[in-house]
SERO-4910 file (N, C-alpha, C, O; in steps of 0.05 Angstrom, whole numbers):
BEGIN
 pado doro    nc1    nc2    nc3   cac1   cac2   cac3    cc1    cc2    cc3    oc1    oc2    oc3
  Unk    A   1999   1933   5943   2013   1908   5939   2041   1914   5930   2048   1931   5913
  Unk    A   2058   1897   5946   2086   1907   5929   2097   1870   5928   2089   1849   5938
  Unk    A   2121   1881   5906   2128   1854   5891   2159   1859   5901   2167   1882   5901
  Unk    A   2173   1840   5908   2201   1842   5918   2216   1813   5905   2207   1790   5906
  Unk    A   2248   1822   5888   2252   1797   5876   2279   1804   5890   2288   1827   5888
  Unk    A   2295   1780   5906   2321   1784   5916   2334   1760   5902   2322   1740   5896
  Unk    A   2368   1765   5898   2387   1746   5888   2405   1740   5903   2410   1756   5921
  Unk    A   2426   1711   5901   2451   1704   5899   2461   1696   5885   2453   1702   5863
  Unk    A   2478   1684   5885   2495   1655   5870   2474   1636   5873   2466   1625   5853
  Unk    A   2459   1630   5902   2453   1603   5907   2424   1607   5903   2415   1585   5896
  Unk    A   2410   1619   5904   2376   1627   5901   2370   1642   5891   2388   1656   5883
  Unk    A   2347   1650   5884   2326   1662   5886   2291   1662   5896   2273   1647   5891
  Unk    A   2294   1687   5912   2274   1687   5927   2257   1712   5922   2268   1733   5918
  Unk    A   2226   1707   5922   2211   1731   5915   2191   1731   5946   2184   1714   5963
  Unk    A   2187   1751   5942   2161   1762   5970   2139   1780   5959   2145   1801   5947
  Unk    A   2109   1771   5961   2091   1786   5963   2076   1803   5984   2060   1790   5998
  Unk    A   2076   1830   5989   2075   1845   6014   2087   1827   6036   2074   1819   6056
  Unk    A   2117   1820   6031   2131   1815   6054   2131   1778   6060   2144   1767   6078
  Unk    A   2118   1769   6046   2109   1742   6045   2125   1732   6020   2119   1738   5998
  Unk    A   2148   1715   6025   2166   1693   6006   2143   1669   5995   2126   1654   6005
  Unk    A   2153   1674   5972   2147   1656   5954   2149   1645   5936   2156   1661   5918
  Unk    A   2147   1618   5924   2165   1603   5898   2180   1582   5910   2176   1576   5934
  Unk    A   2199   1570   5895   2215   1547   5895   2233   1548   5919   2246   1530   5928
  Unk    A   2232   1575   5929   2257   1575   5950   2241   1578   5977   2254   1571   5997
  Unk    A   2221   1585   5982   2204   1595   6002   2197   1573   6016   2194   1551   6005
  Unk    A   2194   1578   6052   2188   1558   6064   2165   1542   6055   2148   1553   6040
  Unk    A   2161   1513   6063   2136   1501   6057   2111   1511   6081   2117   1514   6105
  Unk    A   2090   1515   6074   2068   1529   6087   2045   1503   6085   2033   1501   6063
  Unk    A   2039   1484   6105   2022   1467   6099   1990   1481   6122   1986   1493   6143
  Unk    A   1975   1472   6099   1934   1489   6113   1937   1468   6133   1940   1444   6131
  Unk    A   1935   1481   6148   1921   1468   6183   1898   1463   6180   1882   1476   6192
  Unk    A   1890   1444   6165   1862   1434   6165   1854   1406   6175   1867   1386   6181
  Unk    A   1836   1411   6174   1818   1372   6183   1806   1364   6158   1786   1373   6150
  Unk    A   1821   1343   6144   1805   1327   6127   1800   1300   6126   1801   1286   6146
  Unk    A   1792   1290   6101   1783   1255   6096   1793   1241   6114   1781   1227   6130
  Unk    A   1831   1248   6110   1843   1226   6124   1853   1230   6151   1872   1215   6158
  Unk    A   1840   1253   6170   1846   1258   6201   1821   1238   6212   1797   1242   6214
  Unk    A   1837   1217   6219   1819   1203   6236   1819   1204   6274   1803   1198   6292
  Unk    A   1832   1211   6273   1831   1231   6306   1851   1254   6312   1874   1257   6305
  Unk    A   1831   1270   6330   1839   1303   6333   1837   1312   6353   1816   1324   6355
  Unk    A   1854   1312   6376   1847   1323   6400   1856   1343   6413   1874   1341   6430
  Unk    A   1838   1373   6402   1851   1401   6418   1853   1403   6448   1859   1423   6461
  Unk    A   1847   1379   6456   1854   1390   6486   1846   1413   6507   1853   1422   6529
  Unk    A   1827   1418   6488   1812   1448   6504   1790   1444   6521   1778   1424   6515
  Unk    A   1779   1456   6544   1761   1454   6559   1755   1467   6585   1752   1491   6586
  Unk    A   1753   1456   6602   1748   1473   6631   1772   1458   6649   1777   1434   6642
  Unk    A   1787   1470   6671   1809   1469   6684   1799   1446   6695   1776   1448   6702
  Unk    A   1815   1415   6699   1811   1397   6715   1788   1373   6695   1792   1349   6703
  Unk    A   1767   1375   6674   1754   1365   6660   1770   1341   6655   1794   1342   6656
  Unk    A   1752   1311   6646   1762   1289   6637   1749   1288   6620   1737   1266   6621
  Unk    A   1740   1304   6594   1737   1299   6575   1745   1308   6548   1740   1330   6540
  Unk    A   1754   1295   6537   1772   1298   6507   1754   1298   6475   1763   1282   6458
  Unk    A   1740   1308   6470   1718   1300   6449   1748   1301   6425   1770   1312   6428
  Unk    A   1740   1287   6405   1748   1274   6389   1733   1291   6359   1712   1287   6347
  Unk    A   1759   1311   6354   1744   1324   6329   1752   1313   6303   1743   1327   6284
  Unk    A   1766   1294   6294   1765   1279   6271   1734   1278   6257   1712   1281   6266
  Unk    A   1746   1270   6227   1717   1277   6202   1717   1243   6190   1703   1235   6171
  Unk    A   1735   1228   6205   1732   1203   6182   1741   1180   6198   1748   1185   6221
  Unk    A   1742   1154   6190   1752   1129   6198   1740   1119   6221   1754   1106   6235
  Unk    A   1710   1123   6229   1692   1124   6248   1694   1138   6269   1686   1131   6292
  Unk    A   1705   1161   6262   1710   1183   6281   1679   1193   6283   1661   1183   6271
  Unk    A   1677   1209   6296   1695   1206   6328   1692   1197   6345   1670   1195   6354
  Unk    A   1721   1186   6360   1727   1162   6376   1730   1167   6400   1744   1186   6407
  Unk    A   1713   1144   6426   1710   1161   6449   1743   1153   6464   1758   1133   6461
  Unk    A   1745   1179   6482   1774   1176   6496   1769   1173   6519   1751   1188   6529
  Unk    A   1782   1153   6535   1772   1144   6559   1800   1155   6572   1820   1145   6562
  Unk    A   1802   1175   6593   1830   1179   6610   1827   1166   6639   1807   1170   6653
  Unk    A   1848   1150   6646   1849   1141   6662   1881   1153   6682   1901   1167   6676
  Unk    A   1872   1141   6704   1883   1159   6731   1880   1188   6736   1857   1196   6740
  Unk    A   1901   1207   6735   1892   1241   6746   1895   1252   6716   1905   1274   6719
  Unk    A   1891   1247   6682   1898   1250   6671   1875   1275   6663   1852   1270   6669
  Unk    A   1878   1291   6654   1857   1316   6658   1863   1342   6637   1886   1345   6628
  Unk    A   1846   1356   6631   1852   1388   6616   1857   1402   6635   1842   1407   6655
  Unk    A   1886   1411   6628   1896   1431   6647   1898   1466   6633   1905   1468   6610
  Unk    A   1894   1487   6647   1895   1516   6634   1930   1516   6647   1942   1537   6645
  Unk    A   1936   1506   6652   1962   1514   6661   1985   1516   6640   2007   1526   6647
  Unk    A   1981   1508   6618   1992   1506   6596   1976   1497   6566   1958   1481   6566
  Unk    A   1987   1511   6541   1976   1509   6518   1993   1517   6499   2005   1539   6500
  Unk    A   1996   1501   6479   2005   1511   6452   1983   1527   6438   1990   1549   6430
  Unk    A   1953   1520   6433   1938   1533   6415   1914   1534   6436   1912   1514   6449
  Unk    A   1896   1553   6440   1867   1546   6451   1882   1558   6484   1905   1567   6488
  Unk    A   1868   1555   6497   1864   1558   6531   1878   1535   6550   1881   1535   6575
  Unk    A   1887   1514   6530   1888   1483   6552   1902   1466   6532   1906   1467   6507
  Unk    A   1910   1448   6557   1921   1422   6545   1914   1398   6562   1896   1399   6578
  Unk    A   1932   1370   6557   1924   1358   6563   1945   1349   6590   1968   1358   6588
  Unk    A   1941   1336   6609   1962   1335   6626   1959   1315   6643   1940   1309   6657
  Unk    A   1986   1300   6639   2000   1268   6646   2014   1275   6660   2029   1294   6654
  Unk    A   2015   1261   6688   2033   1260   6710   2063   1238   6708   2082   1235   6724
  Unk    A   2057   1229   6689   2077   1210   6691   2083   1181   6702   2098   1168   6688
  Unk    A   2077   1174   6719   2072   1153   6733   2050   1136   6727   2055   1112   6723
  Unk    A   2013   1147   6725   1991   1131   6724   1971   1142   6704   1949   1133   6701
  Unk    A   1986   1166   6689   1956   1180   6662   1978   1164   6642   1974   1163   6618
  Unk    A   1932   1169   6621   1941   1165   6598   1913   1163   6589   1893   1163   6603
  Unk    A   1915   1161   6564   1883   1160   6547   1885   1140   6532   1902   1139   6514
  Unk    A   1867   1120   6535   1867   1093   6515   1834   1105   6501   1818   1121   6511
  Unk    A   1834   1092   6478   1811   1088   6458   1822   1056   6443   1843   1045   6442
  Unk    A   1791   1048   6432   1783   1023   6425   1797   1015   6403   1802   1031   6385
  Unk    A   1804    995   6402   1806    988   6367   1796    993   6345   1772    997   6351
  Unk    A   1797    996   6320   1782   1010   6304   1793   1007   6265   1814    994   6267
  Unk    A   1790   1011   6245   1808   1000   6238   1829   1026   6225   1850   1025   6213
  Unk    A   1811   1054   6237   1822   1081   6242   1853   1078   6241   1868   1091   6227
  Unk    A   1861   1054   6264   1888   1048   6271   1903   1033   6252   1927   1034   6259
  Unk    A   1899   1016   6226   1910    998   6217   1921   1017   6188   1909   1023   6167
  Unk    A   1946   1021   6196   1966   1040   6177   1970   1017   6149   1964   1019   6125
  Unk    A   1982    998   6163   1984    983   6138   2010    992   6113   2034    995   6117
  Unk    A   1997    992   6092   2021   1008   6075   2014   1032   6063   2025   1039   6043
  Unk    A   1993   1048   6074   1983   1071   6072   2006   1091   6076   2025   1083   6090
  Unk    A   2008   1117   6065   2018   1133   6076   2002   1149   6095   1978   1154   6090
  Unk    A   2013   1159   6119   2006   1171   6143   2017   1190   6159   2041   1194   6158
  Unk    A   2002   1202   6176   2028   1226   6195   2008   1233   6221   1985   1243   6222
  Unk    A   2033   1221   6244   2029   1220   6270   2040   1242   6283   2059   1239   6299
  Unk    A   2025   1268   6277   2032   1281   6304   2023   1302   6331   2002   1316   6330
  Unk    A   2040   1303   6353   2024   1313   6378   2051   1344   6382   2074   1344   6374
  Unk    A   2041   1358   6391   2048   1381   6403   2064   1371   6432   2046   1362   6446
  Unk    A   2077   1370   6440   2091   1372   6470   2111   1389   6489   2128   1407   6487
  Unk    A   2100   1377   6506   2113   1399   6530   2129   1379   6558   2118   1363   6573
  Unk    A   2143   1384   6557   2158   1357   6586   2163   1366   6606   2183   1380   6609
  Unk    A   2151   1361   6622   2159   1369   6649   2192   1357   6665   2209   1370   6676
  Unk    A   2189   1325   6660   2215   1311   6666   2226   1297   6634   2212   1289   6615
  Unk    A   2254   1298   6636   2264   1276   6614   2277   1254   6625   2293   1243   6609
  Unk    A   2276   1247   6643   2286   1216   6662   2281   1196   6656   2296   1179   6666
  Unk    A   2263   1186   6642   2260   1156   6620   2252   1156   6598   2253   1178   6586
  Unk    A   2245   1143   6589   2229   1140   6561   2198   1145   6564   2182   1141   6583
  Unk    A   2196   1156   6542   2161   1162   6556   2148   1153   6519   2160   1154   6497
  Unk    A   2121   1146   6524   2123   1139   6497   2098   1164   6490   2087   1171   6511
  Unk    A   2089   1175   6471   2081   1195   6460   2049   1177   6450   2031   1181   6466
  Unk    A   2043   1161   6432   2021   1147   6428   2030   1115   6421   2055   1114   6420
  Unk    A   2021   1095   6417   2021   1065   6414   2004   1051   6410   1989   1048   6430
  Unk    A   1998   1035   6388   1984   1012   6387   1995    985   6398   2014    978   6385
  Unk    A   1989    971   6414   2004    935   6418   1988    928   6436   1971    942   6446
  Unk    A   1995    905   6441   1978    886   6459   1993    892   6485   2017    897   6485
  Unk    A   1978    891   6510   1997    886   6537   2014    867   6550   2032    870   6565
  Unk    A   2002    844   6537   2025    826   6539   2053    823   6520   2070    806   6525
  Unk    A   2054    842   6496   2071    846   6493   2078    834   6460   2093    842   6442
  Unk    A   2056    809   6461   2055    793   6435   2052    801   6409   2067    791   6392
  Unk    A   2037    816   6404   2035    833   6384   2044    869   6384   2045    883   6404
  Unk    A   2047    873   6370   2053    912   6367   2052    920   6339   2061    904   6323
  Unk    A   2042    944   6332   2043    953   6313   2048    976   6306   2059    972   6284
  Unk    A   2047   1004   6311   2068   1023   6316   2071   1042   6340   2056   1042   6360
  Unk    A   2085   1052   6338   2082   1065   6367   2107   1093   6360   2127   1095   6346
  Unk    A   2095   1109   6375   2126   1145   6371   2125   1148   6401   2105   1151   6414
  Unk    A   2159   1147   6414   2164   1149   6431   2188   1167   6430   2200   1171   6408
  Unk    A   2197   1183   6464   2228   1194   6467   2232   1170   6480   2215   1157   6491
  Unk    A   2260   1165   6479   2279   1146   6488   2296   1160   6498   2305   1180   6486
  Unk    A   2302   1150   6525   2323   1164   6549   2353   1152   6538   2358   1128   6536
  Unk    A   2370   1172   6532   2380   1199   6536   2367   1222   6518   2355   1243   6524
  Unk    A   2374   1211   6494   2367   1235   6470   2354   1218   6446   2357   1224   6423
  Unk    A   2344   1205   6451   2326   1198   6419   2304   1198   6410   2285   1192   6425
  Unk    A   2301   1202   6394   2264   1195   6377   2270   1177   6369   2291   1172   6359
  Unk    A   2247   1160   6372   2238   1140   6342   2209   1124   6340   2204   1110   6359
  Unk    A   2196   1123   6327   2178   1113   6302   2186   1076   6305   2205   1063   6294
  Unk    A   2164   1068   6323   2168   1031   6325   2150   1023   6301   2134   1041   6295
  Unk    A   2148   1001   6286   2128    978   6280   2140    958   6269   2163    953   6264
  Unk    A   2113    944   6266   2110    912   6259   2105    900   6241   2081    899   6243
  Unk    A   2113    887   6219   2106    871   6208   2096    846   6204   2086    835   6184
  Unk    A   2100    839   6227   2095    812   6234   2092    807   6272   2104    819   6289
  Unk    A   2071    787   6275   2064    793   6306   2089    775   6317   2100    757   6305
  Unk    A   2095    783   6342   2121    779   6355   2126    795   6375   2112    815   6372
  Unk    A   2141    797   6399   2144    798   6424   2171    828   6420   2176    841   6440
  Unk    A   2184    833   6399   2197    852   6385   2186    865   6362   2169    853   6349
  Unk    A   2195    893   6353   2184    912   6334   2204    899   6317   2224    888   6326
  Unk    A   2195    899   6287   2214    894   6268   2222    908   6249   2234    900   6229
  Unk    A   2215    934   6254   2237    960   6255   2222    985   6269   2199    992   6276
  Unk    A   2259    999   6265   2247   1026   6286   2272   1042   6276   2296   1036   6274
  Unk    A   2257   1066   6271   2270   1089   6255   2279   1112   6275   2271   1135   6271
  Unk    A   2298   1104   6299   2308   1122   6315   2328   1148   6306   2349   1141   6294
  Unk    A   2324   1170   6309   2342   1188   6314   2351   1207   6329   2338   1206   6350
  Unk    A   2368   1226   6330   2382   1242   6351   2367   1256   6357   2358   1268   6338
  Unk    A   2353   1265   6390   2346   1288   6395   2343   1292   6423   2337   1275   6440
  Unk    A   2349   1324   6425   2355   1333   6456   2347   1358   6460   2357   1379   6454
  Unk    A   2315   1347   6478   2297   1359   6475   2300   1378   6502   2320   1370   6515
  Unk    A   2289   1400   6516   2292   1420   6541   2258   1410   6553   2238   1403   6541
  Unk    A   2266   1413   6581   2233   1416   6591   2222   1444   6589   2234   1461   6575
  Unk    A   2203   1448   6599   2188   1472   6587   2178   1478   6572   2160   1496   6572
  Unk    A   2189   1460   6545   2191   1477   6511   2166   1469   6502   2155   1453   6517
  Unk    A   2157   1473   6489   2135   1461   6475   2156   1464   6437   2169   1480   6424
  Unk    A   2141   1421   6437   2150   1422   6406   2129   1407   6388   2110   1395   6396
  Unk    A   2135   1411   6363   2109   1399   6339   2136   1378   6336   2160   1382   6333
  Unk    A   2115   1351   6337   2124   1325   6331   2122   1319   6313   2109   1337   6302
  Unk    A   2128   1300   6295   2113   1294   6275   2117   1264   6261   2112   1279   6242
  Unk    A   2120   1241   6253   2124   1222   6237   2106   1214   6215   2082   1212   6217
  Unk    A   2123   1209   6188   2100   1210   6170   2118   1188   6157   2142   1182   6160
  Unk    A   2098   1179   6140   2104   1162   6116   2097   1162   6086   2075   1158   6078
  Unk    A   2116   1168   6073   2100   1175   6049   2115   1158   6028   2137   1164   6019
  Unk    A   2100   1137   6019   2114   1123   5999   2129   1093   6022   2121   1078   6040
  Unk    A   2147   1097   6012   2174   1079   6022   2196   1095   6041   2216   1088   6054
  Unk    A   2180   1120   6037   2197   1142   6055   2185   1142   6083   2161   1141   6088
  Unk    A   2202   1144   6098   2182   1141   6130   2205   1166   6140   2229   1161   6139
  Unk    A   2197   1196   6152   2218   1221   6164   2196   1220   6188   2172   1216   6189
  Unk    A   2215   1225   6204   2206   1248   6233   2215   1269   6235   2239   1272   6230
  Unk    A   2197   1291   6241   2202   1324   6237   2195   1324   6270   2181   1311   6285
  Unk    A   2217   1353   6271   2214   1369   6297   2207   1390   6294   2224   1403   6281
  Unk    A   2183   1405   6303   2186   1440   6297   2193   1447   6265   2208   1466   6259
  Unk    A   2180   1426   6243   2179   1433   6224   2212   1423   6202   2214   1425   6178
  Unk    A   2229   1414   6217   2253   1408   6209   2257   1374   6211   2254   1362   6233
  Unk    A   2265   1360   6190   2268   1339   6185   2292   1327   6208   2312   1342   6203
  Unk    A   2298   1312   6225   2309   1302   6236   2320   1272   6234   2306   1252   6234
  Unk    A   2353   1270   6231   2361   1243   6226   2347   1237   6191   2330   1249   6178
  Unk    A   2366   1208   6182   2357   1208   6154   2322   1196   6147   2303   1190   6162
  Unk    A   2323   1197   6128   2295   1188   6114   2298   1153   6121   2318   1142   6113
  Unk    A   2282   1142   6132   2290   1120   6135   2268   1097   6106   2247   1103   6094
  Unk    A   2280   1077   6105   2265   1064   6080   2253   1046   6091   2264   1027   6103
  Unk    A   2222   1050   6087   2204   1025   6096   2191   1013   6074   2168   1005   6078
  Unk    A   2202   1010   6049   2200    998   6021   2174    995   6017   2160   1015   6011
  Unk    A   2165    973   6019   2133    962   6013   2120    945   6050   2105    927   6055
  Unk    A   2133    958   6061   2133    950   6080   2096    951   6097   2085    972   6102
  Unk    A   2084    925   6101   2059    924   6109   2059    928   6141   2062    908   6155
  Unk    A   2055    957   6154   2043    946   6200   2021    931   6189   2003    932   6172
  Unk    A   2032    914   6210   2008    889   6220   1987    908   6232   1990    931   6242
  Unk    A   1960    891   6229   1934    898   6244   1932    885   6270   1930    861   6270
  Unk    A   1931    901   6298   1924    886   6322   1901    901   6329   1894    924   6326
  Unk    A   1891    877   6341   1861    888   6351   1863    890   6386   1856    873   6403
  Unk    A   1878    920   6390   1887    928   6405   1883    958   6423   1906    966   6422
  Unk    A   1874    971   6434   1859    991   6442   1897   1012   6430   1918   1002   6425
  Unk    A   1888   1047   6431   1910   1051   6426   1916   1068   6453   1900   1076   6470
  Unk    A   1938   1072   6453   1952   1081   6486   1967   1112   6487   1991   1115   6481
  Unk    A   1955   1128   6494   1960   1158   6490   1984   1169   6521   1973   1181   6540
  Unk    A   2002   1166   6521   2019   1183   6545   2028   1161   6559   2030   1163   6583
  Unk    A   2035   1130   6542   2036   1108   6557   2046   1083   6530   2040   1081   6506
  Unk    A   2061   1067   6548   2076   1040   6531   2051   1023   6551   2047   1025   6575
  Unk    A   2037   1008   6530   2020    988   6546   2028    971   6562   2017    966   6584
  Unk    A   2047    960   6552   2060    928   6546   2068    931   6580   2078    950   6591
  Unk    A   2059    903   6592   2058    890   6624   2042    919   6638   2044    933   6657
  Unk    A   2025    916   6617   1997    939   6651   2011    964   6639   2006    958   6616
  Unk    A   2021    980   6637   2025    996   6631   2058   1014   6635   2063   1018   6659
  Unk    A   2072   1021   6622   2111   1034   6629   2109   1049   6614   2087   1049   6604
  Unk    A   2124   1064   6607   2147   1087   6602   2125   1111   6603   2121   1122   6581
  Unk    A   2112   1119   6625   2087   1147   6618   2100   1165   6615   2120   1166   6629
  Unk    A   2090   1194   6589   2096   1213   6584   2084   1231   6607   2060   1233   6614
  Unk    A   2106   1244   6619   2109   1272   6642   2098   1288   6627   2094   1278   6604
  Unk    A   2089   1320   6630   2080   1331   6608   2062   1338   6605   2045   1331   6621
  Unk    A   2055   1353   6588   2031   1366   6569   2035   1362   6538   2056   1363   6526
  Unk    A   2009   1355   6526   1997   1343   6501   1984   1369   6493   1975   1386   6508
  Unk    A   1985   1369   6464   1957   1386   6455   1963   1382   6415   1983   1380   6400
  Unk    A   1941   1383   6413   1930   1379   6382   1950   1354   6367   1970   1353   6354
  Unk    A   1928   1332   6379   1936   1301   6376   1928   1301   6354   1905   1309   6350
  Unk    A   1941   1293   6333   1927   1299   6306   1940   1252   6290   1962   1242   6286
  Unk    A   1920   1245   6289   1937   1220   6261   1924   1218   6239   1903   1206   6243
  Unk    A   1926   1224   6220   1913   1219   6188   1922   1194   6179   1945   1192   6172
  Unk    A   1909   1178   6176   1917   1151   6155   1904   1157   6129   1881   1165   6125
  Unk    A   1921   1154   6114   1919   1158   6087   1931   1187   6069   1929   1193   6045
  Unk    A   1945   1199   6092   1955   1225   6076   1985   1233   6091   1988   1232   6115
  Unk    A   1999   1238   6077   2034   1236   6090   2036   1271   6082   2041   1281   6060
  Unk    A   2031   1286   6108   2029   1317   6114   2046   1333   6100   2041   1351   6084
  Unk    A   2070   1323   6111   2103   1332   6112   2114   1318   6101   2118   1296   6111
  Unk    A   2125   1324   6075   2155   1306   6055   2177   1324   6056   2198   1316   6046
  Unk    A   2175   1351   6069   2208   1361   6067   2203   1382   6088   2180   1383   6096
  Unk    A   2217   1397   6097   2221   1424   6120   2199   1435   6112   2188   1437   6090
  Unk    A   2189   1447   6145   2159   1450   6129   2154   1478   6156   2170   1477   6175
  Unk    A   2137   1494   6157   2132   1516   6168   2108   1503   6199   2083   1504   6199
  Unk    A   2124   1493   6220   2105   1485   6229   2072   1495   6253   2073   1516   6266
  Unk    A   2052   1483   6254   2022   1497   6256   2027   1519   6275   2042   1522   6295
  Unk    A   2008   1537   6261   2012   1563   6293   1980   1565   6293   1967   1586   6296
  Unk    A   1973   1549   6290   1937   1552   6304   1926   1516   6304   1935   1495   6294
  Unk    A   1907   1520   6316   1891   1492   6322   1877   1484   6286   1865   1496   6268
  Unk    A   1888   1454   6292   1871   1448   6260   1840   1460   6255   1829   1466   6276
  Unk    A   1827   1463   6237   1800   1474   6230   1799   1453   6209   1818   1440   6201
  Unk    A   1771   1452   6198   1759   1437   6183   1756   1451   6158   1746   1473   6151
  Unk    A   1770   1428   6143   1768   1438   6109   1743   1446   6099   1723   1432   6103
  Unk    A   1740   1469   6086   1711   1477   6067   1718   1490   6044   1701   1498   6028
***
């Protein structure tokens, strides 16, 4: 075992056999599955398969995923495991039922998927709860064409989001990145690859409405279905009730596992 203590003006940083640690050291969050992962989807399986089992531990998990059009586990690509999941853009996507898994409310929470883009030519939305006609919505994480992220919801049912916490980003195809949106408190951040992006935005005491609304995976519901994510998915992860990430954070290099 060796002990290493380095200085500046502006820090101090220590390492154990080569491993930083203390007040200055990156944040290291356990890749685990707990209470509040109410759906989990590694994306792993046999080349061409339509089926997604649902490894969440809570909120009546687990929840069946129904993929509709060519939407399928592909080996052609993976962040963690053998496979992912893979949307053409035009007609995939994975809806599941309503549940109340989905009703964020004023909980703190954290929404995120692993991605890979094949095209960046429109908006593609990443996951969504709302109605198809458009009347109700309650949150939804999308890219917005040219360069943005942002984090939609609702407070109130209505034909518009009544806020949305967009910020800058300009993303490459090919890449694979860790998404992330969380809420913790009155604080609502979106992280990229472990780095906070754009400010902390303030969602005070702010209640999402509950719609009893199926939720929409690689797809904006609203009029039959728009904006599909091109692409590859893998380790769909949403926890209600636990806000993952509150500052720069070391992001997952393995598939979640289950807390023991």
């Amino acid at each position: 075992m060796s002990l290493k203590i380095s200085s500046s003006s502006a820090e101090v940083n220590m390492f154990l056999n080569g491993v930083a640690f203390g007040a200055n050291a990156p944040v290291i969050i356990p890749q685990v599955i707990d209470q509040n992962t109410v759906l989990l989807l590694h994306c792993d399986g046999i080349n061409g398969s339509t089926v997604f089992p649902d490894s969440a531990l809570a909120g009546g998990a687990p929840h069946s995923i129904l993929p509709s059009g060519s939407t399928q586990v592909s080996t052609a690509q993976s962040k963690f495991g053998s496979a992912s999941a893979l949307f053409n853009g035009t007609t995939d996507y994975m809806s599941i039922a309503d549940s109340p898994s989905w009703t964020l409310g004023s909980n703190d929470f954290t929404i995120e998927i692993q991605v890979r883009f094949n095209t960046l030519a429109n908006n593609q939305y990443f996951i969504t709860q709302r109605t198809s006609d458009g009347s109700n919505r309650a949150w939804g994480l999308a890219r917005q064409n040219p360069n943005k992220l942002v984090f939609n919801y609702s407070t109130s049912a209505g034909i518009s989001w009544t806020d949305e916490h967009i910020v800058n980003w300009s993303p490459a195809t090919g890449v694979w990145y860790h998404i992330a949106a969380c809420r913790d408190g009155a604080n609502l951040r979106i992280f990229v690859d472990g780095v906070q992006i754009g400010v902390t935005y303030n969602a005070s005491t702010d209640t999402i409405i509950d719609v009893t609304e199926m939720v929409s995976i690689g797809r904006n519901a609203h009029s039959g279905g728009s904006e599909y994510f091109d692409g590859y998915m893998d380790e769909i992860r949403v926890s209600n009730g636990k806000a993952w990430y509150t500052t720069n954070f070391t992001p997952p290099s393995a598939p979640f596992t289950p807390y023991i």
